[in-house]
N, C-alpha and C positions, 0 to 999 in steps of 0.2 A: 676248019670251020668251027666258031665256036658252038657251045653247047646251049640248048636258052635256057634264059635264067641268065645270062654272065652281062656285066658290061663293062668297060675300061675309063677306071677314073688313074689319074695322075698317071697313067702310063702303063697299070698296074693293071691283069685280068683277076678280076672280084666275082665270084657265084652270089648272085641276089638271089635272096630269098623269097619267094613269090607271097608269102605269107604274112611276113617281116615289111614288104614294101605295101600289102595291103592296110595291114596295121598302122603303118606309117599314113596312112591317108585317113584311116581315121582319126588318129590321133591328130591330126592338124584339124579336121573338118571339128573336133570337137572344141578343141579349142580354141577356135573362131566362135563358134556357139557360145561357148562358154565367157571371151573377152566382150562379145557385143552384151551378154544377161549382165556382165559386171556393170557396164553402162550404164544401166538399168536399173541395177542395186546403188551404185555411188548417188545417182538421184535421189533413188528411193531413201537412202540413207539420210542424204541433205532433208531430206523434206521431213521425217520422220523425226529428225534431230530438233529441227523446226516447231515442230506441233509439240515436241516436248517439252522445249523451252517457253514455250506461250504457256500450257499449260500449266507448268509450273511457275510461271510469273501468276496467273491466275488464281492458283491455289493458294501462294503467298497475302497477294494482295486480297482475297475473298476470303478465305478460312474458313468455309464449308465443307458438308462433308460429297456436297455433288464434285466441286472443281478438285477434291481431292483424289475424287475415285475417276475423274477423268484425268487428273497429272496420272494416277496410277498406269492407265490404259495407255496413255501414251508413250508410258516408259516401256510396258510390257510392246509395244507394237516398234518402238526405236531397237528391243533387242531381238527380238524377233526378225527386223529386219538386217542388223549386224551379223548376227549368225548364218542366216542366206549368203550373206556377199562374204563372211571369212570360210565358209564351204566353199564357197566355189572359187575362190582365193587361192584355196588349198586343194582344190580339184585341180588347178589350174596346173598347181607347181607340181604335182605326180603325174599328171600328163608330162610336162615338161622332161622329167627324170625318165618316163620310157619313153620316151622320141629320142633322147641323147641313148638309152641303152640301144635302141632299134637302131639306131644311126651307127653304134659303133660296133654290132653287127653283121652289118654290110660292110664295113672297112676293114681291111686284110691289116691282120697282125704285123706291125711292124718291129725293126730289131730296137733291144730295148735304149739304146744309141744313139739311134736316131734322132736328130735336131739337135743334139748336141755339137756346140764350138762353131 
């Protein structure tokens, strides 16, 4: 009988980790979270990108010092928002790097041969 904790992938009996497959659920649950906020941010970005570019046509074409300090505000608010969405970008990809560690974890050491020819 086996022991729990085990289950048989490719033929093979593998001891799961109860901790390792918790993890593993978070780490997907998170980065779902995380790809739908991108959603979110890519908008946010477009539009942000948006107001900057008016802005700065405005500032251009007015040469005050109001449509300057609002081109200013609008830049500071396009990077502002760039920085949200490259965090969680890069949140995204070290989620990514421990799900493939957790995954490879769980999968029994193979001879180093293997798939070869």
């Amino acid at each position: 009988m086996p022991r729990r904790g085990t289950g048989l992938i490719d033929g093979v009996r593998v001891r799961l980790g109860g901790n390792v497959e918790k993890r593993l659920a978070q780490v997907r649950q998170e980065m779902a979270r995380l790809r739908a906020e991108l959603r979110v941010l890519d908008e946010q970005v477009t539009y942000a990108r948006e107001l900057a570019d008016d802005a700065d046509t405005r500032a251009v074409v007015s040469q005050t010092p109001l449509a300057d300090r609002e081109r200013g505000d609008a830049q500071d608010g396009l990077r502002r928002v760039r920085r949200q969405h490259d965090e969680a970008v890069a949140r995204v990809a070290e989620l990514v790097a421990e799900q493939d560690a957790l995954l490879e974890r769980l999968l029994p050491r193979t001879e180093a041969g293997r798939g070869d020819g």
